[in-house]
C-alpha positions as CSV (number, residue, x, y, z in Angstrom):
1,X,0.0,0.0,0.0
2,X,2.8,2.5,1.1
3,X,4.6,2.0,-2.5
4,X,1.6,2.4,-4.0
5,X,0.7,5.6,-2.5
6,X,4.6,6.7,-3.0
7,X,4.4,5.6,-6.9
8,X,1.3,8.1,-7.5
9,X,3.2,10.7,-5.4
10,X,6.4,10.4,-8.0
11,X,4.1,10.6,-10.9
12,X,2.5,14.1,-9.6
13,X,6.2,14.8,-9.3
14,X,6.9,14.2,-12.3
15,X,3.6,15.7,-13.9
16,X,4.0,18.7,-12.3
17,X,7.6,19.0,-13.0
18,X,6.6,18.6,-16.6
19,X,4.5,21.4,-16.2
20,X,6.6,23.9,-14.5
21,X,9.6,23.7,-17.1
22,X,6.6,23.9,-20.0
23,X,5.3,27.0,-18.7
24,X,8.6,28.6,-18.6
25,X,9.3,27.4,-22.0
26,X,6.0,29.1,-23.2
27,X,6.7,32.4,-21.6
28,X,10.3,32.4,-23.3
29,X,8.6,31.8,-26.6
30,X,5.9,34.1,-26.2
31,X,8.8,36.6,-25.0
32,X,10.4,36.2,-28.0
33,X,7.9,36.2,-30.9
34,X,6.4,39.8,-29.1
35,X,4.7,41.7,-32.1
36,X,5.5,45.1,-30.5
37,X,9.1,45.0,-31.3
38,X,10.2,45.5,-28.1
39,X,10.9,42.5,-26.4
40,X,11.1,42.3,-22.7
41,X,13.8,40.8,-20.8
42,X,12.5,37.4,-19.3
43,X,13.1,37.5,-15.3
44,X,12.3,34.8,-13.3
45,X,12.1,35.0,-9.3
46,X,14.7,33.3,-7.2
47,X,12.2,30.9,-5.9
48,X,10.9,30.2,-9.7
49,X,14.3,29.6,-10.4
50,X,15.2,27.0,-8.1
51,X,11.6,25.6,-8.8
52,X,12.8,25.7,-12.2
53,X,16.0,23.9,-11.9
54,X,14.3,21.3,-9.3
55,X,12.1,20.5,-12.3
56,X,14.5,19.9,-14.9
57,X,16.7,18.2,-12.6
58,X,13.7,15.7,-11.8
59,X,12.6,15.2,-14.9
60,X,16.5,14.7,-16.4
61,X,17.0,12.0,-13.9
62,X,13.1,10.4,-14.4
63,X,14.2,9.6,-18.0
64,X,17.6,8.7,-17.4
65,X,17.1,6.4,-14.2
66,X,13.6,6.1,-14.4
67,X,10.9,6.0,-11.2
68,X,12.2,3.0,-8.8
69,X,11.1,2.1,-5.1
């Protein structure tokens, strides 16, 4: 029951992970292809950062090694 429970906690993990680094990728994109011509330097908080690298770390290692017990 306990790695049950623990196997649906790493695949929010890794769902959520998944999202995080995809909404950063969006706002780079949308950054980037602004119609305005002025394009505004992406800034990301220090906490969104280390969310961000978190994320990309989990989700590096997830394919890599894969979800074990």
């Amino acid at each position: 029951m306990l790695e049950s429970l623990l196997n649906k906690l790493f695949f929010l993990t890794f769902f959520m992970s998944i999202f995080n680094v995809g909404i950063h990728i969006w706002e780079i994109v949308r950054r980037l292809r602004s119609e305005d011509g002025y394009r505004k330097k992406y800034e990301v908080s220090t906490l969104g950062l280390i969310l961000l690298g978190l994320s990309i770390s989990y989700l590096l290692s997830t394919i890599f090694v894969g979800i074990k017990l």
